[in-house]
N, C-alpha and C positions, 0 to 999 in steps of 0.2 A: 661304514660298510665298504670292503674292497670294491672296486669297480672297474673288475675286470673282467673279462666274456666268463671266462671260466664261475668265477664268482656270480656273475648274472646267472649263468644257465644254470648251478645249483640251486639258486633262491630261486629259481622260476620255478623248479622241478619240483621243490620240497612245495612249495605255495598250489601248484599244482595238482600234487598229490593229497594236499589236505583237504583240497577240495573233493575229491575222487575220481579226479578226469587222468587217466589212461593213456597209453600211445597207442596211437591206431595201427594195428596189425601190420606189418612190414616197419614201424619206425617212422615214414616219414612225416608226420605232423601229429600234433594232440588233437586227442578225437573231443569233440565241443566247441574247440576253438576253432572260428572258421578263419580268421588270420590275424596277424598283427601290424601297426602303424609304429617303427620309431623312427629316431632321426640317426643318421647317416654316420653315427659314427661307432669306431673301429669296433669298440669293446661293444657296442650293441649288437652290432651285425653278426658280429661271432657267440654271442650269449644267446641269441635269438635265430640261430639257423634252423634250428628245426620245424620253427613253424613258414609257413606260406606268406604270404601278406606282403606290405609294400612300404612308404619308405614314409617319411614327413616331408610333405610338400612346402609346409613352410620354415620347416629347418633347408629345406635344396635353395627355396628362394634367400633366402638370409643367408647362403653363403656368395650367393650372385649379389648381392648387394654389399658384400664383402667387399668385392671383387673391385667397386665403385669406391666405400667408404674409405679402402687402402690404398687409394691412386694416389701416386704422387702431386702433391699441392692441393689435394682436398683431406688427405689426413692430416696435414699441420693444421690446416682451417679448425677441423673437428677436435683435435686435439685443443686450442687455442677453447674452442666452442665448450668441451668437458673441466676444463680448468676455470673460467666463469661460473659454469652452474655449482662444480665445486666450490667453488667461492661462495657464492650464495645460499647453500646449502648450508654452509658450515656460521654463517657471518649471521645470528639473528638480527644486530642493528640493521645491516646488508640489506636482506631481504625485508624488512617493515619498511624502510627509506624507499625501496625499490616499489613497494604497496602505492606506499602514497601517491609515488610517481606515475604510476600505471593507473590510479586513481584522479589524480590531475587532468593525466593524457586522456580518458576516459575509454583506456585501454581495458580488455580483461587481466581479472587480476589473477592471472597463473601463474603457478611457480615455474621454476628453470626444470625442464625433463630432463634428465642425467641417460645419456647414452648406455646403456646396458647389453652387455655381449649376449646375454642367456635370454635379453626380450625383445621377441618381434616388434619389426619397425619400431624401434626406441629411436635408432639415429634422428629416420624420418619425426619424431614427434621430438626430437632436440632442436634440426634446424627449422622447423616449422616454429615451437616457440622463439626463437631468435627473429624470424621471421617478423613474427606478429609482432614482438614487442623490441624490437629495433630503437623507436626514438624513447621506450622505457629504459635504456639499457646506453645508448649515447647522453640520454641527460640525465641518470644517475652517474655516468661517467666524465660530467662535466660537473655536477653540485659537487663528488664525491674521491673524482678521480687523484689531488693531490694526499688527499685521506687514504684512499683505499690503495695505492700505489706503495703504502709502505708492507702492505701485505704481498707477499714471493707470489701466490698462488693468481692473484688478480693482476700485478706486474707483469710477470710474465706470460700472461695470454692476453691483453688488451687486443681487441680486434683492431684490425684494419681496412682501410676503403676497400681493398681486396677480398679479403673475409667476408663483408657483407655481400658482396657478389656472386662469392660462391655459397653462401649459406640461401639466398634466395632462389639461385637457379639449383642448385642440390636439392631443395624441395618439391620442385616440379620435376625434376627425374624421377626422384624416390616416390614419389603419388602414387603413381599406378600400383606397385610393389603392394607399398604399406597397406591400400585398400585390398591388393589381392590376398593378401599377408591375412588382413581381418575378414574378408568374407569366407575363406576356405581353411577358417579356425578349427569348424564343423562341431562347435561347442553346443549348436540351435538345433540346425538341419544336417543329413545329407549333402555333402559338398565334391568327391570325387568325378560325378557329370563334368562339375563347373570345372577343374585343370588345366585340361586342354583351352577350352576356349578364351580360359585368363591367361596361360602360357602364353599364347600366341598372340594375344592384346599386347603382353608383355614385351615382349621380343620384337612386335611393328612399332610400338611406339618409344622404344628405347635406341630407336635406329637414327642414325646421325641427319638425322631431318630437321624441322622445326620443332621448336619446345614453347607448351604449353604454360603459362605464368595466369592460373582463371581470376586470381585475385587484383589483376592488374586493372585498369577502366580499358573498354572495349579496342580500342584501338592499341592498344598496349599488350593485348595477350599472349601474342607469337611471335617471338624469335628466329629471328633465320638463323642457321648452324651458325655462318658467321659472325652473329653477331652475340653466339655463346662465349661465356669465360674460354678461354683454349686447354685451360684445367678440368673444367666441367668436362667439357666436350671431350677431350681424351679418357676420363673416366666413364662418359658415357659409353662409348665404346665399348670398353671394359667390360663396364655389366651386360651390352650388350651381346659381346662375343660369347662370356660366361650362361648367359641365359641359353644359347643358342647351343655351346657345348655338350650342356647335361640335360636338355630336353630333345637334342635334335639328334646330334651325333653322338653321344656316346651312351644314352639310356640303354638298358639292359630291356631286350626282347619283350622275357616274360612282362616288365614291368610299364612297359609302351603299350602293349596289347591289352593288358587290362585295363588302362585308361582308354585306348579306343575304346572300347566294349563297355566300358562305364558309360561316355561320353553318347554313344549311338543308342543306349538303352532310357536317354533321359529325351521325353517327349519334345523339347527344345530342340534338340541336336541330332535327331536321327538323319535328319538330311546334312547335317556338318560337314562344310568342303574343306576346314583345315585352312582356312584363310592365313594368309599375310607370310607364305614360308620365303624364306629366303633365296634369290633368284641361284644363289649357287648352289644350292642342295638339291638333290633330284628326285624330288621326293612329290613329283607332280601326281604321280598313281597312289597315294599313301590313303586316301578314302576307298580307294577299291580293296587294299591292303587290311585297310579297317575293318569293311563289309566281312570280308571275307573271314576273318579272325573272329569276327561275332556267329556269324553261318558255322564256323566247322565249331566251334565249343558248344553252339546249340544241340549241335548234330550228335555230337559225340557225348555230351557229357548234360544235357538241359532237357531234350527235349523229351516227353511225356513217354512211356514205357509203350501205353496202347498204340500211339500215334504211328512210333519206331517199328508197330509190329504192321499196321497198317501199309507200312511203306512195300512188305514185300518180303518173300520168304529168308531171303537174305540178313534182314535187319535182327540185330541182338533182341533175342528178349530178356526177360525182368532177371531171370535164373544163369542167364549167362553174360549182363551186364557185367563188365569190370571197376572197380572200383580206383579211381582216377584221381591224382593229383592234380597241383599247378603245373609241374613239369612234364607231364604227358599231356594235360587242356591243351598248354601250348605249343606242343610240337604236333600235337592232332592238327592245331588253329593251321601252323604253318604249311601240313601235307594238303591242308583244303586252301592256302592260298594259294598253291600253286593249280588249282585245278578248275573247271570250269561251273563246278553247281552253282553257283550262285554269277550267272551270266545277266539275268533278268534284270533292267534298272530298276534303281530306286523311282517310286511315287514322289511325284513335284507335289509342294507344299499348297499346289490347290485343284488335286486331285480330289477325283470324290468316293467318299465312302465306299466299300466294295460291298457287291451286288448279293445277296444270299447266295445265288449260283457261284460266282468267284470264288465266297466263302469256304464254301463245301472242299474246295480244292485248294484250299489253304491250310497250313500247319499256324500255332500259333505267332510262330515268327515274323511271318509272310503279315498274318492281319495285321499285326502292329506295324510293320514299316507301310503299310499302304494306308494307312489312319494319315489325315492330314497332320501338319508339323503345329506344336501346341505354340500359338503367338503369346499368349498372356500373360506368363508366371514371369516374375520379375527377376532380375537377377540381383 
């Protein structure tokens, strides 16, 4: 099948229609469909304009880790690292010699993970196996090394003191990712809450500070920047800059605002300050910015018909409600963040319950942000 927008939007339309879902009156979205998820590229985004919806979070992370795995002097490492597991892959004596050794060492006996461009955190679970099975993988390269050196594919990538270097400090960069990579799979639960608060995990702890090694014995766990590879350490950057890029600077309005608005609607996060931003980005009012983007989509397009009418002869009723897309939510969000309804602070997370009388005089927006912040659910 061709795979190109054009091509997509046909088989979307015909698959569409078989179903017997419709375009909603003016054109701009299919009416059933309340939005769609792909990842970021070209041919998708143009096969899929007409519906609403947002991007693949962990196709955006896996090109920020791109961004790393392409740095100069950790993709020869990696590259070196995909030519081994090739080797192994291919060599059945290879890899039963390699069994027993890992069974001597009384190592786990896993195979070599093969780097794969189409699989999340693959890199991260290539130099992680290198990782773990290191002295697997040096003393089959000393019983095996004058044997296996007659093969191109094992010749030519033998690792070096340097490689192992960078393959164990590349795992403690890539952690964070690879874990945020599988919790916001959203294969289980609901996962667009979680985003923001892994972005930003993301982004403080990929910053040229100390690095984490948890497999190390206790005294051994942290790294000062200095005393990173200078390889590492400049790719870290990399993916740090790149993180910081497409979540901070250059995200598309609509599509920052509906993460706010996710994020502030999960019992965890309504009080969320947006921790850990960058000292150069000025982005210190970005929770008020937040409030305020959930307050005017409420207001405009959420909140209860009786409620709206209760507010006062002014307010739309049910009959002269308009019917609203993603591109007018957010430009309504925008006209109400520049304005003052939503002055009131947020409720501290150990405020108390509101009073029956408070109640009465609350809409249901209001009760929910003054509900205390939910401590328990795990992430």
């Amino acid at each position: 099948t061709r795979h190109t927008g054009e091509a997509i939007d046909s088989m979307t339309v015909a698959a569409l229609q078989k179903q017997g879902v419709k375009w909603r009156e003016g054109g701009s979205v299919y009416e059933a469909v309340h939005s769609k998820v792909s990842d970021n590229a070209s041919n998708m985004a143009k096969g899929w304009t007409g519906f609403d919806g947002g991007f693949c979070v962990d196709h955006t992370l896996e090109l920020s880790v791109k961004a790393f795995t392409g740095a100069e002097g950790i993709k020869e490492t990696f590259a070196r690292d995909k030519g081994i597991v090739g080797y192994f892959h291919r060599s059945t004596a290879g890899i039963q010699d390699l069994t027993t050794i890992q069974k001597s060492l009384e190592l786990p006996r896993r195979q070599p993970i093969q780097d794969v461009a189409t699989r999340w955190f693959s890199s991260y679970g290539m130099v992680d196996w290198f990782r773990e099975q290191q002295q697997a993988v040096q003393m089959y390269d000393v019983q095996h090394g004058a044997e296996a050196a007659k093969n191109d594919a094992y010749k030519d990538n033998r690792l070096k003191h340097e490689d192992w270097a960078i393959n164990e400090q590349s795992v403690a960069v890539l952690a964070p990712s690879a874990h945020a990579t599988k919790k916001l799979e959203g294969t289980t639960y609901v996962t667009i809450s979680l985003v923001l608060p892994y972005i930003y995990f993301l982004i403080t702890c990929s910053s040229d500070g100390m690095l984490n090694l948890p497999w190390k014995p206790a005294g051994q766990r942290w790294l000062h920047a200095g005393q990173v590879e200078p390889k590492v350490r400049a790719a870290r950057k990399l993916l740090h800059n790149d993180l910081k890029r497409r979540w901070l600077e250059e995200m598309p309005t609509a599509q920052r605002t509906e993460l706010d608005i996710s994020t502030l609607l999960d019992p965890r996060f309504k009080n969320y300050k947006f921790p850990g931003l960058p000292l150069t980005l000025d982005l210190s009012d970005e929770k008020n910015v937040a409030m305020e983007a959930l307050t005017g989509t409420w207001i405009h397009n959420w909140k209860p018909a009786a409620a709206a009418a209760a507010a006062g002869p002014a307010a739309a009723s049910p009959a002269e409600a308009t019917v609203v897309n993603t591109t007018t939510a957010t430009a309504a969000a925008k006209m109400g963040a520049s304005s003052s309804f939503f002055a009131m602070p947020i409720a501290p997370a150990s405020a108390h319950a509101p009073t029956a009388e408070d109640a009465a005089m609350m809409d249901d927006l209001e009760k929910y942000l003054a509900l205390p912040v939910e401590d328990n659910l795990d992430l």
